[in-house]
N, C-alpha and C positions, 0 to 999 in steps of 0.2 A: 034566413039571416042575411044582411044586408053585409057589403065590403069591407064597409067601416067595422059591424061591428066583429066580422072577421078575423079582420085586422086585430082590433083590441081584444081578445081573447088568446091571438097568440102573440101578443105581445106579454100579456098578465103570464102564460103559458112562461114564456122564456125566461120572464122576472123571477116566477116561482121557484123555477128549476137553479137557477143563474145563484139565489140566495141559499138553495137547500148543498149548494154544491161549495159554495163561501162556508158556508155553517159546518158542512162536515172536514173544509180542508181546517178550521180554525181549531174542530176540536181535535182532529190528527193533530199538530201541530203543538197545541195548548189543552190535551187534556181535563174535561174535571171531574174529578173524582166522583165514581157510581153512585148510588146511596142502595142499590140493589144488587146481588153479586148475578152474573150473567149464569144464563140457564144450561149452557153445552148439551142443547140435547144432542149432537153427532159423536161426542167423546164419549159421552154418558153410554149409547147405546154399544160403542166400540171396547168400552173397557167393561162393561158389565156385571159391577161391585160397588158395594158400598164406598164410596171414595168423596172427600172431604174437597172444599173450593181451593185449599190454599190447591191441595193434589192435582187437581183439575188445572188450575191456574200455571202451574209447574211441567205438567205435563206437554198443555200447548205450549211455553216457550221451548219447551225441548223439541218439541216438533214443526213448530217455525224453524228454530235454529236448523236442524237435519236437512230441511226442507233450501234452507237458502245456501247452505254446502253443497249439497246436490246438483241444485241450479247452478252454482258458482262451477260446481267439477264439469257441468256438460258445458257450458261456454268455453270453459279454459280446452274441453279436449276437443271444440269445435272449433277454436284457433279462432274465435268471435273478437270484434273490437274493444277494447277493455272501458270504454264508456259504457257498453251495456254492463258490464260489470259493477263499475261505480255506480250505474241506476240503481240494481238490485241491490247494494249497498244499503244504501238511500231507504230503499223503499224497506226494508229490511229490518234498518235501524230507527227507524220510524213508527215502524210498527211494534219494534219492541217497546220503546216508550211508552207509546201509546197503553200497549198491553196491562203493562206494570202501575201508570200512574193512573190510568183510568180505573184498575181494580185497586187499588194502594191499600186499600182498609182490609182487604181479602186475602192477602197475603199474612201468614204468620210473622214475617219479618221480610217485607219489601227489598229492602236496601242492597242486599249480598247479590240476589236476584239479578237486580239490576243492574249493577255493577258489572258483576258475574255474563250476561251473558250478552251486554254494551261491548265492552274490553274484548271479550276472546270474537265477536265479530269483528272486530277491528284488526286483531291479529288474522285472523282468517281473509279476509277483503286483502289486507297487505303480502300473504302469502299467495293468494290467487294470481295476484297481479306483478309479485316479483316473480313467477314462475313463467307469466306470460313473456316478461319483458326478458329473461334467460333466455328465453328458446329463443331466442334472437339474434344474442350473442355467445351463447355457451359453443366450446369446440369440441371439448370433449363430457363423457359421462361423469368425471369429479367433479364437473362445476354442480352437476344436480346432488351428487351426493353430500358437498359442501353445505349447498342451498340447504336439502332437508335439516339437515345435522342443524345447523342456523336456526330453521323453524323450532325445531324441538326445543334448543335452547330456550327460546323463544317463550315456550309454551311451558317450560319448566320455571320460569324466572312468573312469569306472571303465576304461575298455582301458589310456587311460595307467595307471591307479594301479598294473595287474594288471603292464603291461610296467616299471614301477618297482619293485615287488616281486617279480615270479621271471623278469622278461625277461632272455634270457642273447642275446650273440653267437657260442654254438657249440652243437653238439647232437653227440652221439654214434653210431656206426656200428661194423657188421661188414662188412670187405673179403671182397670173393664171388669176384672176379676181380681178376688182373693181367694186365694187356694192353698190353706194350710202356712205353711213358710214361702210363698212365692204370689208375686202379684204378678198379670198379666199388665201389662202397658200399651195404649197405641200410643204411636210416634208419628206426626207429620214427617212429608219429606223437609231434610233441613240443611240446607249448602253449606251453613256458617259451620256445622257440624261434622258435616259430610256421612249424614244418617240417611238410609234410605228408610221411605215410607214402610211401615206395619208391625204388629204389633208384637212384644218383646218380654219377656218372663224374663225378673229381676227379683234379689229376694225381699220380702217383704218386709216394713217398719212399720212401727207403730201410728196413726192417724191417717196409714195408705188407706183411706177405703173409697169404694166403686164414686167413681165419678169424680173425686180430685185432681186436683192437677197436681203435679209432682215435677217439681226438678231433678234430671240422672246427670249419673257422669256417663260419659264416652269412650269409650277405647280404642283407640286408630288400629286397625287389623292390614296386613298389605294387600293391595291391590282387591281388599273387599270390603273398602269402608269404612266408616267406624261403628259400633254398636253398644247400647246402654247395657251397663254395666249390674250398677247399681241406683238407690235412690240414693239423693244427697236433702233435698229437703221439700217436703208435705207442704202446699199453701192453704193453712187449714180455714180459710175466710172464702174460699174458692172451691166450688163446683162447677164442671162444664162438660158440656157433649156435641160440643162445636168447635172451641178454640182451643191447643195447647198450651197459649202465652199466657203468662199468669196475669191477673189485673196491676195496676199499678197502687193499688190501695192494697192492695197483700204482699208486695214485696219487703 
């Protein structure tokens, strides 16, 4: 191989790279929507159950989120400069995006999600970083106790705000069983709800049968959630074994 053409091979080499590296910052950045929902084979093998995309889907932001707490708690106790903080930030918040709009069709209801866990890293970043800039000036231990007392506020004003803007008292399900006076229900995880994932004996009505979707009500229980109650109403144009959201043609 001659200098030249050398040359032009790693030039082609640096273009290719140069564009594949444009291409992947534009779709961080600008998202578009999957048409295929991502395979998780390392979650798949870690959770080791039957478990559903929106689940999956739900599970990784939870575990991003933990993941950049983490990180956020070893810089703040390694007294780091709080620009690397602001990266992780960044990189963090980005990647939630990313997360949510590039699955958007795979989520049961996107929106809460996103909201949901946009907001409370934001809260979190501004707590890391007013915690860095106290130890600076704080003289004694009530400025921290202040501070946290602060945070929590903090964290109580946004739960209400989130349960005033998407908190609902129903969530939605596919009937698995009928058994006598009692139908079995799975239930997506549902933040607007605040239901946790799995499945739920409720008593049973008439058109419950295997494989519809159903609309329950909810009952906020303390500090364990809310849990379906009963059913409120059968979408009888509607069978599924994938989605709990009813169509928009059976509403």
């Amino acid at each position: 191989m001659s200098p030249l053409d050398l040359f032009y091979s790693i030039g082609e080499a640096v273009e290719e790279l140069f564009q594949k590296v444009v291409n992947e910052v534009k779709e961080i950045v600008r998202p578009t929507p999957a048409r295929s929902p991502p395979d998780f084979r390392i979650l798949r093998r870690l959770v080791r159950r039957d478990i559903t995309i929106h689940e999956l889907l739900s599970l990784k932001l939870q575990l991003v989120f933990i993941t950049y707490l983490l990180l956020s708690l070893m810089i703040v106790l390694a007294s780091l400069t709080p620009l690397l903080l602001l990266a992780l930030f960044f990189i963090e918040v980005l990647y939630i995006r990313y997360l949510v709009k590039k699955n958007w069709d795979f989520f049961t209801d996107p929106r809460p999600y996103y909201f949901f866990y946009s907001i409370l890293s934001v809260i979190s970043f501004l707590a890391f970083l007013g915690y860095l800039l106290l130890r600076r000036f704080a003289t004694n231990v009530y400025y921290y106790y202040g501070y946290l007392i602060g945070v929590l506020i903090v964290v109580l004003l946004f739960r209400w705000y989130f349960k005033e803007k998407y908190g609902r008292d129903y969530t939605y399900g596919i009937v698995e069983e009928v058994k006598g006076d009692l139908v079995r229900v799975f239930v997506n995880d549902d933040l607007a709800a605040n239901v946790k994932p799995g499945r739920y004996w409720v008593p049973a009505v008439p058109d419950a049968e295997q494989g519809r979707v159903v609309k329950l009500l909810v009952e906020e229980r303390t500090l364990r959630g809310s849990v379906p109650v009963r059913i409120i109403e059968v979408y009888l144009g509607q069978s599924s074994h994938t989605s709990t959201l009813p169509n928009e043609d059976t509403e």
